[in-house]
Phi, psi and omega in degrees: 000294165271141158278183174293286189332303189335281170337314191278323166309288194283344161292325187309317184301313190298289171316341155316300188319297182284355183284310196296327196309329173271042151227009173038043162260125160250148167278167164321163162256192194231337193238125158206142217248076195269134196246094210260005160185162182271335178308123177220147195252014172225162185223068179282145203305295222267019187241159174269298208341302189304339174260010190283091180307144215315339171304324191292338164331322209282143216264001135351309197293333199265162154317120180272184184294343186252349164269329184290310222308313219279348177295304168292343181303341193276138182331294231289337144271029190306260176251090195276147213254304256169099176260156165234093171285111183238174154170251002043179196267119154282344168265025132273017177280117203295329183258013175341298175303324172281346174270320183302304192296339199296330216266303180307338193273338201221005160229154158282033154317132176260018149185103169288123196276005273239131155258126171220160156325340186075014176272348171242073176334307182290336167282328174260008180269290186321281182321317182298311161331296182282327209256314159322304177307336187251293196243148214298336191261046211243108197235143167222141193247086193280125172283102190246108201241341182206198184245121174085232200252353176288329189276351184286318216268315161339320193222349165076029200225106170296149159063058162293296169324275205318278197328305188269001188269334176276345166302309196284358179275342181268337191293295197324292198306319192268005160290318186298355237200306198230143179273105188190158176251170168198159203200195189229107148317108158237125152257119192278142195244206167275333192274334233224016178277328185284359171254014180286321188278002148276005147256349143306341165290303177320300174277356150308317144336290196244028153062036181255189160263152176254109182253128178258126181229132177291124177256137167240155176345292203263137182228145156312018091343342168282330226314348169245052161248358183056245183270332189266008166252167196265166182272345203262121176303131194233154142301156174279142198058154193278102197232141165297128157001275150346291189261356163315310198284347196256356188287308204279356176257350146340273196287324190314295215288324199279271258244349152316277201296004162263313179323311178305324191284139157281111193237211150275135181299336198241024150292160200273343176279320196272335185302315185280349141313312188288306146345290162298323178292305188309309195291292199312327163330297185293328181271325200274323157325295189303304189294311211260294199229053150040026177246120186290116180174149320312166167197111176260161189305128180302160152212073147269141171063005155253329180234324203235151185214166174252137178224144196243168197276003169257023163105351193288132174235136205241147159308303191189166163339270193302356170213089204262091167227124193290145164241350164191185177206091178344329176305325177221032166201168166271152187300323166315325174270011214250296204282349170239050188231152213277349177304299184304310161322289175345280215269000151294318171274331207288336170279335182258011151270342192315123211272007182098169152189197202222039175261113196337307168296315182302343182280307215288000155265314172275019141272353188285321191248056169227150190272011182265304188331293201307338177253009157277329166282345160260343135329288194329301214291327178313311202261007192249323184296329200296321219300000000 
């Protein structure tokens, strides 16, 4: 997926990052986690979306394709590691597709991200079909959580299952053609643990990758609740110890055995192995012995910013205070405007927290990261 420049580019950066950061300096960022609508055609139990009022919905609202071109055009956004196209559904967004190329026309980004439900199937053959051929780096991450109607009754969408078992049987097909990855979201409850090793079969089926993400109280999807949610990590729904532990030995037990395969080290399955140990590390710490470890340095508004679909740009979840709005400034003055100083110190005091999507560029961009991956590479050369 990445060259050696790459490795070198975001290592360089990452040490920039961490330098300037004890000077309440940030570089341009490398991470950004875009929430390209509130709209969604699901209402799943563990997501907020369902609760975002309906105005902000309204697609009046959102950035069109002529607003990311003139956003993106800016230096300051040059060279991005990592877009995360999120929402709500980002491909019921009607210009979806004109928002990814304007940002590909007008940045070097190495790796676009996009998680969507898998429900508009014809709509993402498309998008692969136009966008795949120009970029090297394209990933879509389909959310799948059970088998049949139980993953139906879960995300609220009838024959939704039947709709991603033909996304993903066309995803298959149009990989024979285009060079691009595509996987599987599984987000896990106490109800939904018991499918991993049938979906971890599926993917395997269609040779994609499976990624587990554990649900907690707070999802990003909360991010303009805020200020009113607690730091403190919970799993989503109210479960006893006893089975938080049998949830978390679970998912331990499903990535031993991909950890066991022999892979490339600077794949993208084995980086995110290494990962998962870490976010699960952190979560079982917090949850079981009330101990913050691991906890790397935030780098929201120094490497990663959050952008919402009406052009507003936010630090993380847990602290949604607009510092500017895309709509009406260029991002350099948003990101070097004394709002952004201000609230760069008010983050580096911040004691941490573990929502997931928001940790997981600073663990990524931490000097801790980097020496579990050269550990990875030590004992994998002894093998």
């Amino acid at each position: 997926m990445f060259k050696l420049l790459d490795y070198i580019d975001i290592g360089t950066n990452l040490l920039k990052a961490h330098f300037t950061r004890r000077f309440n300096i940030a570089p341009p960022p490398r991470v950004i986690a875009y929430t390209v609508t509130w709209r969604c055609n699901a209402s799943c139990d563990m997501c907020g979306i369902k609760n975002v009022d309906s105005n902000l919905k309204k697609k009046e609202h959102e950035l069109t394709a002529k607003d990311i071109s003139r956003i993106f055009k800016d230096p300051y956004l040059k060279n991005i590691d990592l877009i995360r196209f999120t929402g709500g559904e980002p491909f019921i967004k009607e210009d979806f597709e004109e928002v990814v190329n304007e940002i590909f026309k007008n940045t070097k980004t190495k790796i676009y991200y996009i998680t969507t439900n898998g429900y508009y199937s014809q709509r993402i053959f498309k998008f692969i079909e136009d966008l795949a051929p120009k970029m090297k780096n394209l990933v879509i991450q389909i959310s799948l959580d059970a088998i049949g109607e139980e993953h139906d009754k879960i995300r609220k969408i009838p024959k939704l299952n039947e709709n991603i078992t033909n996304t993903l049987r066309g995803l298959s097909e149009l990989r024979k053609k285009y060079k691009f990855y595509f996987g599987i979201n599984q987000t896990v409850t106490v109800n939904t643990v018991q499918y991993i090793d049938r979906i971890a079969e599926l993917c395997d089926k269609y040779k994609c990758d499976h990624k587990i993400y554990l649900a907690y109280e707070v999802h990003e999807s909360d991010i303009l609740e805020g200020r009113k949610l607690y730091n403190e990590l919970k799993l989503y729904s109210d479960v006893e110890d006893g089975e938080s532990k049998k949830i978390f030995q679970a998912v331990r037990k499903h990535y031993k055995m991909k950890s066991s395969q022999k892979r490339d080290i600077f794949s993208p399955r084995t980086l995110w192995d290494i990962l998962q140990g870490e976010i699960l590390e952190g979560s079982e710490n917090r949850i079981f012995e009330q101990k913050i470890s691991p906890n790397p340095p935030c780098l929201a508004l120094f490497f990663y910013l959050r952008l919402l679909p009406d052009g507003k740009i936010m630090p993380c979840t847990l602290k949604p205070e607009v510092i500017g709005d895309l709509k009406n400034q260029s991002f350099k003055e948003v990101w070097c405007s004394k709002k952004a100083r201000d609230v760069r110190s008010e983050i580096r005091r911040c004691k941490g927290c573990w929502v997931e999507c928001d940790i997981v560029p600073n663990i990524v961009y931490s000097p801790h990261f980097v020496k579990k991956i050269f550990k990875k590479m030590f004992f994998q050369s002894k093998r």
